[in-house]
C-alpha positions as CSV (number, residue, x, y, z in Angstrom):
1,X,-2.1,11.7,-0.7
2,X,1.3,13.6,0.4
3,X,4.6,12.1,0.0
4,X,7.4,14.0,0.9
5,X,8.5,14.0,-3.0
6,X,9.0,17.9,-3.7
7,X,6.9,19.9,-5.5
8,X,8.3,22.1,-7.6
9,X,6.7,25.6,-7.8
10,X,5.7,27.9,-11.1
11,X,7.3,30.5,-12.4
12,X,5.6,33.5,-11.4
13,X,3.6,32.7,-9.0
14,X,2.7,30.9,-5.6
15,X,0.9,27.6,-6.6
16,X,0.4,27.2,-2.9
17,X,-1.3,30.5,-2.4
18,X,-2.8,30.5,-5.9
19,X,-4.8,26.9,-4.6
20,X,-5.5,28.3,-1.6
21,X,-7.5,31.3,-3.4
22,X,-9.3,28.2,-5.7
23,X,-10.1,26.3,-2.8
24,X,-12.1,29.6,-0.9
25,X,-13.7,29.6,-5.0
26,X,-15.3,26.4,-5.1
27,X,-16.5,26.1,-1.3
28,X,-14.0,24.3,0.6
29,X,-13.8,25.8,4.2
30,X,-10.8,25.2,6.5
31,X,-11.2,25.2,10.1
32,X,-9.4,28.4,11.2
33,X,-7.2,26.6,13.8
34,X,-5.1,24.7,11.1
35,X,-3.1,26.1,8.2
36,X,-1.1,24.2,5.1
37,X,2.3,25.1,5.5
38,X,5.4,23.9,3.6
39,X,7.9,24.4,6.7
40,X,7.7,22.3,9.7
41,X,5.8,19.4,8.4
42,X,7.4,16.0,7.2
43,X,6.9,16.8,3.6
44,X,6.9,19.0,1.4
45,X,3.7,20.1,2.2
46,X,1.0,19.6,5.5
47,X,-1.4,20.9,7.9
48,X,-0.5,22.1,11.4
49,X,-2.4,23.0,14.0
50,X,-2.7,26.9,14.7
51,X,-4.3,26.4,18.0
52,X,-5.0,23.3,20.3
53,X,-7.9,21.2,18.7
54,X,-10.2,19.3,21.0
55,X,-10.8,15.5,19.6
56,X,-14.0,15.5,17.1
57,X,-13.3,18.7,15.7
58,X,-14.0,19.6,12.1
59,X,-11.1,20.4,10.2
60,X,-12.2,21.2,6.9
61,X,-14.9,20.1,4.6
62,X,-14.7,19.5,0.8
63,X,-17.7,19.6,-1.6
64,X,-18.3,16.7,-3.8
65,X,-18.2,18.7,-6.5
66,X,-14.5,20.4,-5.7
67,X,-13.5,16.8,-6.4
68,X,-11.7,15.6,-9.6
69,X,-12.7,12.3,-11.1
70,X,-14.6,11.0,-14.1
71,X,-17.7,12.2,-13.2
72,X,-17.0,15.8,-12.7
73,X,-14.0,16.5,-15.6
74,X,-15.0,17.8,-18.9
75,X,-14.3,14.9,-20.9
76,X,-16.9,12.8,-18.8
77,X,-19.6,12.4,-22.0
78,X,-16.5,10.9,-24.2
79,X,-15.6,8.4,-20.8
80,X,-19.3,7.4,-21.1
81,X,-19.3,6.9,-24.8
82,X,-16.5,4.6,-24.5
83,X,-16.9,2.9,-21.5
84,X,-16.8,-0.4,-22.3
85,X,-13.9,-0.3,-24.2
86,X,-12.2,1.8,-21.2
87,X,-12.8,-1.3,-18.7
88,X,-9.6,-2.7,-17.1
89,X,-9.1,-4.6,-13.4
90,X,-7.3,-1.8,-11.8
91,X,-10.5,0.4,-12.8
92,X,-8.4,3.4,-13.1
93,X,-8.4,4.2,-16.7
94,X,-10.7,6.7,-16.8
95,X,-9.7,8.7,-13.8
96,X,-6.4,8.7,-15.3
97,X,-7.9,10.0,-18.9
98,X,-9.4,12.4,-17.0
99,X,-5.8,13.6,-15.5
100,X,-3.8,14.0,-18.5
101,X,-6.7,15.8,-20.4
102,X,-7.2,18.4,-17.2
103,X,-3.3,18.6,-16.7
104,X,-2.6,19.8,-20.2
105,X,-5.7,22.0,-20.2
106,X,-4.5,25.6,-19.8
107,X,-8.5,26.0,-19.1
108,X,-9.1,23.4,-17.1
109,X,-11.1,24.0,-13.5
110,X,-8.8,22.4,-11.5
111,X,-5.3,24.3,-13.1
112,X,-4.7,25.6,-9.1
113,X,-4.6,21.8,-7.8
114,X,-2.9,20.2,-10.3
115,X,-0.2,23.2,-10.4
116,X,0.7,22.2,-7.5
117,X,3.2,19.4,-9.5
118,X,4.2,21.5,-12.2
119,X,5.6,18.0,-13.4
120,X,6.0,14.2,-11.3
121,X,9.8,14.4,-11.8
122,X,9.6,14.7,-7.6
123,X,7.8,11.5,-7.6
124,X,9.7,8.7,-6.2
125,X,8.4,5.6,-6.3
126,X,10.4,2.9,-6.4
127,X,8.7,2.4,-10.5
128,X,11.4,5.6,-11.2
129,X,14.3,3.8,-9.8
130,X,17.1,1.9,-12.0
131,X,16.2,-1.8,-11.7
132,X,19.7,-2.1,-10.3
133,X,19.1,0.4,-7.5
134,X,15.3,-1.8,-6.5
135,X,17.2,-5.3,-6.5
136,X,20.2,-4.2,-4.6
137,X,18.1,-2.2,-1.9
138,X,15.2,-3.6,-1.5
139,X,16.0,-7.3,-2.6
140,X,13.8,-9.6,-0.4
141,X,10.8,-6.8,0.1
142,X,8.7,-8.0,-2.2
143,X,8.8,-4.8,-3.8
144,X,10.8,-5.5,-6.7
145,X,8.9,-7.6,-8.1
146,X,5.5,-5.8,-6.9
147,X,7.3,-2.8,-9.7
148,X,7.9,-5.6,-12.4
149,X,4.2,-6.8,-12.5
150,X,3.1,-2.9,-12.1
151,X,5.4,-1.7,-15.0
152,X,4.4,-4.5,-17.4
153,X,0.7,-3.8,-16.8
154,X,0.8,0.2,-17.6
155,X,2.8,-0.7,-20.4
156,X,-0.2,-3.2,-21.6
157,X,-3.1,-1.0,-20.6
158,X,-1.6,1.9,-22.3
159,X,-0.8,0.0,-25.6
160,X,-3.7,-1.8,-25.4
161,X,-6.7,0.5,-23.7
162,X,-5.4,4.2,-23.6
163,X,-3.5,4.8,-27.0
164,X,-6.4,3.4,-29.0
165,X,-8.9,5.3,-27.3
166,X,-7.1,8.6,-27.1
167,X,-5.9,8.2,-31.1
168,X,-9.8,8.1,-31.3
169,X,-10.1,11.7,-30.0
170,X,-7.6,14.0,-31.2
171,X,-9.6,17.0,-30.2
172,X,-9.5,16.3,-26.4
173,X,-5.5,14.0,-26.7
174,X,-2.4,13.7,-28.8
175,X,-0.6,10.8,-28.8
176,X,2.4,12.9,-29.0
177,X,1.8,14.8,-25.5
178,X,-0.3,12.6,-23.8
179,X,2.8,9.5,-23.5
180,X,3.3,6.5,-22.1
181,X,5.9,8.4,-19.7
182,X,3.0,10.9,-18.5
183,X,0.9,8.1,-18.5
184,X,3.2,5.9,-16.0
185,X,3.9,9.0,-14.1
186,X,0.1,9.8,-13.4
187,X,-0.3,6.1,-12.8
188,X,2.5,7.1,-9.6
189,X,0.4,9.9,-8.8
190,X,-3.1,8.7,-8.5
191,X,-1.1,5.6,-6.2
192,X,0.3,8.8,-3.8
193,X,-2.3,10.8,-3.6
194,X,-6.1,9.3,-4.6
195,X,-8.9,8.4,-2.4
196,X,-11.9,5.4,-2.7
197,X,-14.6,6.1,-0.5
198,X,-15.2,2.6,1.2
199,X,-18.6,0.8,0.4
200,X,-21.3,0.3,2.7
201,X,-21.3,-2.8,4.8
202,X,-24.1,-4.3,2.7
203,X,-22.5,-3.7,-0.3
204,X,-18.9,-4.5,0.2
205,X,-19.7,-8.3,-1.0
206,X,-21.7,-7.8,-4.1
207,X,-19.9,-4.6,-5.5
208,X,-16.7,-3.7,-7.3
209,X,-14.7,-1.2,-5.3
210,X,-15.2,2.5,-5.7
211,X,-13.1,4.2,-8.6
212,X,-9.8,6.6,-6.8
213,X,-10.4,10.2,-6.8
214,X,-8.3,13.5,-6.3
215,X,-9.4,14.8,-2.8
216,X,-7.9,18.4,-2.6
217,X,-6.3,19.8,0.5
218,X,-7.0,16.2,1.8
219,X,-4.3,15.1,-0.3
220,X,-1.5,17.0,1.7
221,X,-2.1,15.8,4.9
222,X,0.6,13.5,5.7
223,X,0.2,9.7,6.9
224,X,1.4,7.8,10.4
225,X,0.1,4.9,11.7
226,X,-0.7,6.9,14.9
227,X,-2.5,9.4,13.1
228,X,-4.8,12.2,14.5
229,X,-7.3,12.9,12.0
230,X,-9.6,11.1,9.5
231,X,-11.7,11.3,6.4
232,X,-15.5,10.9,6.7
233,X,-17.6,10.6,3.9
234,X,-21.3,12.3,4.1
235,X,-23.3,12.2,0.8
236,X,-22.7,16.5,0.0
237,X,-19.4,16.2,1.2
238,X,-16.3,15.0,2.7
239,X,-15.0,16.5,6.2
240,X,-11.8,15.6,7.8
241,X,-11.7,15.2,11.6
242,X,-9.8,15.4,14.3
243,X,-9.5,11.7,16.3
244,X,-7.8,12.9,19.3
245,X,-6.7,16.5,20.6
246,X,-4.3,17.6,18.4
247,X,-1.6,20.5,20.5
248,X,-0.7,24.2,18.8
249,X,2.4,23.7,16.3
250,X,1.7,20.0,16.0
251,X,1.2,18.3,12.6
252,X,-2.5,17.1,11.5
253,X,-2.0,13.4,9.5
254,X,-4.4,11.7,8.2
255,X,-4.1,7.7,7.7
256,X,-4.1,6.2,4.6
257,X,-4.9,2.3,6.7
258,X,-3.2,0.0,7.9
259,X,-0.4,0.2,5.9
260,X,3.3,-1.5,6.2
261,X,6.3,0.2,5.6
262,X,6.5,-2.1,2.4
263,X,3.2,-1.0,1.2
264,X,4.0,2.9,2.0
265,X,7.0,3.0,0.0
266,X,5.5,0.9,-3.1
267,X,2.4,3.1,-3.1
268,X,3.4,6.3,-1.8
269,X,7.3,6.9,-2.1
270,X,8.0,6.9,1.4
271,X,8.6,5.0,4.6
272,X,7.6,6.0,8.5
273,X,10.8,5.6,10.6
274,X,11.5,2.3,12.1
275,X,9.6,1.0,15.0
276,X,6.8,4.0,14.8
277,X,5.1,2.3,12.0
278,X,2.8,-0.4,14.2
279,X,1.8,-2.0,11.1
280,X,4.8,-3.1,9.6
281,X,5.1,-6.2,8.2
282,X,6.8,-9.0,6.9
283,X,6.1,-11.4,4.4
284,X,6.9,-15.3,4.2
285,X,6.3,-17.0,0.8
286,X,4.3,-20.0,1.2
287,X,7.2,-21.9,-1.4
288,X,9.4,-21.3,1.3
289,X,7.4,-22.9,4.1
290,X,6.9,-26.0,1.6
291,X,10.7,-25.8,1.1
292,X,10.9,-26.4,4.9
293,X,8.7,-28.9,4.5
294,X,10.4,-30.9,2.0
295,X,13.7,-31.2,4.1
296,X,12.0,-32.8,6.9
297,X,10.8,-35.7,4.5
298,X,12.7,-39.3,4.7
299,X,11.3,-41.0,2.0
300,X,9.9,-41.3,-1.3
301,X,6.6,-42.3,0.6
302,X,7.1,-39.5,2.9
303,X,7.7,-37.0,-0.1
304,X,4.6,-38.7,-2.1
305,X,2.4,-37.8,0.5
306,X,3.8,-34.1,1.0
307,X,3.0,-33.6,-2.7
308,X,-0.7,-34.7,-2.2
309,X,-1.0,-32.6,0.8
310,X,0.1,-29.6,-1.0
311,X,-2.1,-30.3,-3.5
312,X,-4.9,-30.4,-1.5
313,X,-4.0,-27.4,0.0
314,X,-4.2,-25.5,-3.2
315,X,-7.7,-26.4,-4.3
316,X,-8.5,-25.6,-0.7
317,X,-7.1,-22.1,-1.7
318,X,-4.5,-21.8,1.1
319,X,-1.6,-21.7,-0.7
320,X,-0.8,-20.4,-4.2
321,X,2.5,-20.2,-6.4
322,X,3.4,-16.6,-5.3
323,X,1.2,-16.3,-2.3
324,X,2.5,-15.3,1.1
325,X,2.0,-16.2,5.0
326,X,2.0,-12.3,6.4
327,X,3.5,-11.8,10.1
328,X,3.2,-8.6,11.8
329,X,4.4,-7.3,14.9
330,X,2.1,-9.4,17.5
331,X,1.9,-12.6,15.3
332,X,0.2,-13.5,12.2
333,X,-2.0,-12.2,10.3
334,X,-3.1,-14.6,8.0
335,X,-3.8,-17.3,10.8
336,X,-6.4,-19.2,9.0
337,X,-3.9,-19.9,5.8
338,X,-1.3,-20.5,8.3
339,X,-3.1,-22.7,10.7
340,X,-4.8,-24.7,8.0
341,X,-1.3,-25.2,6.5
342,X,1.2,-25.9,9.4
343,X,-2.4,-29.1,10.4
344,X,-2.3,-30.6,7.1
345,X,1.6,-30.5,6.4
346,X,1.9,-32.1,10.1
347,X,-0.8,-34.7,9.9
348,X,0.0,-38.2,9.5
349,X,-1.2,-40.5,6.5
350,X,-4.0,-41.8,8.8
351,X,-5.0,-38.5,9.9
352,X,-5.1,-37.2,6.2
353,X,-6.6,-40.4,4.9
354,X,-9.3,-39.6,7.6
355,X,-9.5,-35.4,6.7
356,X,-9.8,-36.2,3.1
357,X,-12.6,-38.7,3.5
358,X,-14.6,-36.6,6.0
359,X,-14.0,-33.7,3.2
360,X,-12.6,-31.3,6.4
361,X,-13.0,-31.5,9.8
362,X,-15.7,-30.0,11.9
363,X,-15.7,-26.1,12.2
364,X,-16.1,-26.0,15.9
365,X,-12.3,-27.8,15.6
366,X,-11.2,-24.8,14.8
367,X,-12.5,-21.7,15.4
368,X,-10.9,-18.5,13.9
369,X,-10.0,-17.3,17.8
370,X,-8.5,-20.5,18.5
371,X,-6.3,-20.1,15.0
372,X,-5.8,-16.4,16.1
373,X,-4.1,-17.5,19.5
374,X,-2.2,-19.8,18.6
375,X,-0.4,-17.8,15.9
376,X,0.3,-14.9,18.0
377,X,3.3,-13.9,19.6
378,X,1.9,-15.4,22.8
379,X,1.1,-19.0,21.2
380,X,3.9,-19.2,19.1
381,X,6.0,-21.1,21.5
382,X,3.5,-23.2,22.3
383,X,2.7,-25.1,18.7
384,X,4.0,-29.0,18.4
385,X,7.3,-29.1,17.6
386,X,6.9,-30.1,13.7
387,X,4.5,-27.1,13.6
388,X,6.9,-24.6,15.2
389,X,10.6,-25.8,13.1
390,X,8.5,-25.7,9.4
391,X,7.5,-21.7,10.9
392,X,11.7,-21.5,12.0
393,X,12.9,-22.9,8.8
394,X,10.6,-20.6,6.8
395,X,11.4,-17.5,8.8
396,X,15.2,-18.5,7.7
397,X,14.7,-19.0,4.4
398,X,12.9,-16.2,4.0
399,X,15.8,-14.0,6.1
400,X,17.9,-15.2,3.9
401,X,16.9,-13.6,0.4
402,X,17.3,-10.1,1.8
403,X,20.6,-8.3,0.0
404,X,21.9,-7.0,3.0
405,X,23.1,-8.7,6.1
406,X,20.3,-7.7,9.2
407,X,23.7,-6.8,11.4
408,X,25.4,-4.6,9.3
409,X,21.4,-2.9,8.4
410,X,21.2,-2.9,12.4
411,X,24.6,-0.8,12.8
412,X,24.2,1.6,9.4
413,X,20.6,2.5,11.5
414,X,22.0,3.2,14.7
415,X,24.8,5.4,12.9
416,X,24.0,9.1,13.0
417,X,26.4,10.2,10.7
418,X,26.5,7.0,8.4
419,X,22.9,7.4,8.2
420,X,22.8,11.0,7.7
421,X,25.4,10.5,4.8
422,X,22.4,8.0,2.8
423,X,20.4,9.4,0.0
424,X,16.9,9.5,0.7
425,X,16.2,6.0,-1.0
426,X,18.6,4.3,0.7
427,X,16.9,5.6,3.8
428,X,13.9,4.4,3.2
429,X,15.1,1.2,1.9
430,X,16.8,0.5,4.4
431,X,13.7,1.6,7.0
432,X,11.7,-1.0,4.8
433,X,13.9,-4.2,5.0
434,X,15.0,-3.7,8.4
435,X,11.9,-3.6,9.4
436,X,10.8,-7.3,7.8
437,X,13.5,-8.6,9.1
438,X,12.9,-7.5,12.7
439,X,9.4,-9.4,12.5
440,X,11.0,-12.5,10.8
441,X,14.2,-12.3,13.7
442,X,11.5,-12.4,16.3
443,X,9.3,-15.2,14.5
444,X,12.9,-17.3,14.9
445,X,13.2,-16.3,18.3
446,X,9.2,-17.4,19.2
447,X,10.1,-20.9,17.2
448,X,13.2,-21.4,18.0
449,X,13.8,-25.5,19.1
């Protein structure tokens, strides 16, 4: 999936045009009304409309066997061989065997696509930035620490998985070319850029998720959250179509879900401008909402009994350690976590002694619309007062990790010339935490006393 990272081009030639000729090779037809183009789109690379495109329109279509993953690179009979040894919780290991064998192939099928990053130095997930440069501009995100756990796991599942198994064939890999650093950097790319075709209803409770895979030309569309085109998925092929009319000269994105700017950045190296990104975010740790309800305690009793409650809140899996309440724009969005929560923390020892003993209360209490409501912007201000200061004193808690004041954030956005004078990650950085703290300054102002 595009990012606007830049991609740098081959000596000699046009990788751009050189794909293009690929892409007519192995049967992947593009509507005549849109065009890839590397000038007047917000990355490096998109698609733009040549002509006005009616909504429902077929954009282009890619044949299953155009795409690059495990089952169609030529190192699939060795993934096979080892596949139990290959098995991880991410599931990506052998799509990502697959990439650094085909991206050091001078012969390999796909050479056109994957030219197209003569290396990932362009990449820029926050995983390439200093430590430094993550805690000071993104301190409070969650993304931080989002890197740490993803750094220390490819670090592991190379040690541990990929050196062993690519030491095992030094036909196909050498240890020496095929690194840890190419390793983390294809890691960055398969986050930017990779697909999972979505399960079918009936299956999404009983099956592991689909393994990513390299969608060419589908990769370079771009990604809003009022996007204008999407992927379907038939069994021959995949066909990207138009959702709405889409005007001459305009951009064709494609979505990559509901994704806040948090999440975009993390994944994909970039952020959508503030306010056009509808499903932005903001996270509250549940610690913090027990923090708020510690200090409302006025005796031992009083703090006994919160301990028990919280307790109980963890077998009934609400809360967790490093768990978080999410808010977005019209409310939240974990209600039933929240709900359950913000009812047990409040109760009093009869009504717990009571909730304990019944195991629960009575579904029909409280129905997921009724939670829904009452967690929205709209029933916000309506909660008991306990319920609405332990959501207040979270919100400021949680305000108050961020690294940067929200005023001076406010007035460095509004600045045209400050602003223009940022580097790119301070941009988005600062598109990423201003953002969250919007969400968590209206959550005060909803809860406010």
């Amino acid at each position: 999936m595009a990012t606007d990272a830049k991609r740098l081009k081959t000596e000699g030639s046009d990788p751009l045009q050189s794909f293009l000729q690929w892409c007519e090779g192995v049967g992947l037809k593009l509507n005549n009304k849109v065009y890839i183009s590397n000038e007047g789109t917000v990355a490096e690379y998109g698609m733009l409309a040549k002509e006005d495109i009616d909504e429902g329109e077929l954009l282009f279509t890619i044949p299953r066997m155009a795409l690059l993953h495990q089952g169609t690179t030529k190192v699939l009979a060795v993934l096979e061989e080892g596949k139990a040894s290959l098995e991880n919780t991410s599931g990506w290991v052998p799509l990502l065997l697959a990439l650094m064998y085909e991206y050091t192939s001078p012969q390999s099928h796909w050479r056109p696509y994957l030219s197209l990053w003569s290396d990932f130095t362009a990449l820029d997930h926050p995983m390439f930035w200093s430590k430094d440069e993550r805690d000071r501009l993104l301190k409070g995100t969650g993304i931080p620490e989002a890197v740490d756990t993803d750094l220390t796991n490819i670090q592991k599942e190379y040690k541990d998985i990929v050196l062993p198994f690519i030491t095992l064939h030094p036909d196909l890999w050498d240890p020496e070319r095929h690194t840890l650093d190419l390793y983390r950097s294809l890691v960055a790319f398969v986050m930017a850029y990779s697909f999972q075709e979505p399960l079918d209803e009936e299956d999404e409770d009983e099956k592991d998720p689909n393994p990513p895979m390299m969608v060419p030309i589908a990769d370079m569309l771009n990604h809003v959250s009022n996007h204008n085109a999407n992927l379907e998925y038939t069994p021959e092929c995949l066909k990207m179509v138009s959702v709405r009319s889409i005007r001459k000269g305009e951009e064709v994105f494609n979505t990559y879900g509901q994704m806040a700017n948090w999440q975009l950045l993390h994944m994909y190296g970039f952020a959508e401008p503030y306010q056009s990104n509808s499903n932005d975010t903001a996270d509250i740790p549940m610690s913090n909402v027990y923090k708020a309800a510690v200090q409302v305690t006025r005796s031992e009793a009083e703090q006994r009994l919160l301990v028990e409650k919280w307790s109980l809140l963890c077998e009934m899996e609400m809360v967790g350690d490093k768990g978080v309440f999410i808010f977005g724009k019209s409310g939240s969005l974990t209600d039933t976590e929240m709900y359950t929560t913000l009812k047990i923390l409040c109760m009093s020892v009869e009504e717990f002694e009571d909730f304990r003993e019944n195991e629960g209360w009575e579904e029909a209490d409280d129905d997921e619309e009724k939670m829904l409501q009452a967690l929205s912007n709209e029933g916000l201000p309506s909660l008991p007062p306990l319920w609405r200061h332990l959501v207040h004193a979270a919100a400021r808690f949680t305000l108050a990790s961020y690294g940067e004041d929200m005023l001076r954030d406010k007035v460095l956005l509004e600045d045209k010339d400050g602003y223009a004078k940022l580097s790119s990650r301070q941009r988005r950085a600062l598109q990423v935490r201003y953002g969250q703290k919007t969400i968590l300054h209206q959550l005060l102002e909803l809860t406010k006393p």
